[in-house]
N, C-alpha and C positions, 0 to 999 in steps of 0.2 A: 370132168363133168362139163356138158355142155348149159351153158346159160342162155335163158331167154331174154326179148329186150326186157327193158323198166324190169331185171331182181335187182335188188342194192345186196351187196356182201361187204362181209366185215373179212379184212386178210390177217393173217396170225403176225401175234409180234413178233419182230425183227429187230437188226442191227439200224437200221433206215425207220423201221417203225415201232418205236418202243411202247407203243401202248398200240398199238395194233389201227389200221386205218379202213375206213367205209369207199367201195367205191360204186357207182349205178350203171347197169349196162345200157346204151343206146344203139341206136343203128349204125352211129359213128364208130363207135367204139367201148372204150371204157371210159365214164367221166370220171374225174378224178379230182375234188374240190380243191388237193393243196399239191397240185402239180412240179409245181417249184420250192416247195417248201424248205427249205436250211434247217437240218438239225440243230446247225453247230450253233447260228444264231438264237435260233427259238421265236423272231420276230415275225408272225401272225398278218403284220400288217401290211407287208408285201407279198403276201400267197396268193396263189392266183392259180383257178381253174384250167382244165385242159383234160384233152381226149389220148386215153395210150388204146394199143392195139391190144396191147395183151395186159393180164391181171400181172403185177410185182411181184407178190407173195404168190403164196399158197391162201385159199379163204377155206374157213373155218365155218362160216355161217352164212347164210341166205335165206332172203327176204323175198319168196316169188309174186310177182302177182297175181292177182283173183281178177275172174271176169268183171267187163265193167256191171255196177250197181247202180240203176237208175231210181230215186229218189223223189216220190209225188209229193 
């Protein structure tokens, strides 16, 4: 499936993602908020954002968006 910018997907669990992970498409790429994340560690407070080319998993779910809504 091809994705638009701005869907967010959720990728299915995996051996890398064991509770399964959100990423948001841009024009860059894929964002991906815990790009460097360590399993093995678990330690949250060195993750650090970043852009991949392509999705890791396989996604499961997506979030598309809706035209913009202007608001009086």
């Amino acid at each position: 499936m091809r994705f638009t910018e701005n869907t967010i997907v959720f990728i299915r669990r995996s051996k890398d993602y064991p509770a399964g992970h959100y990423l948001a498409k841009t024009k860059t790429g894929w964002m991906d908020p815990w790009i460097n994340f360590d399993l093995s560690s678990l330690n949250l407070n060195y993750a650090q954002s970043g852009f991949r080319k392509r999705l890791p998993e396989k996604a499961i779910y997506a979030v598309f968006p809706a035209k913009a809504i202007t608001f009086k």
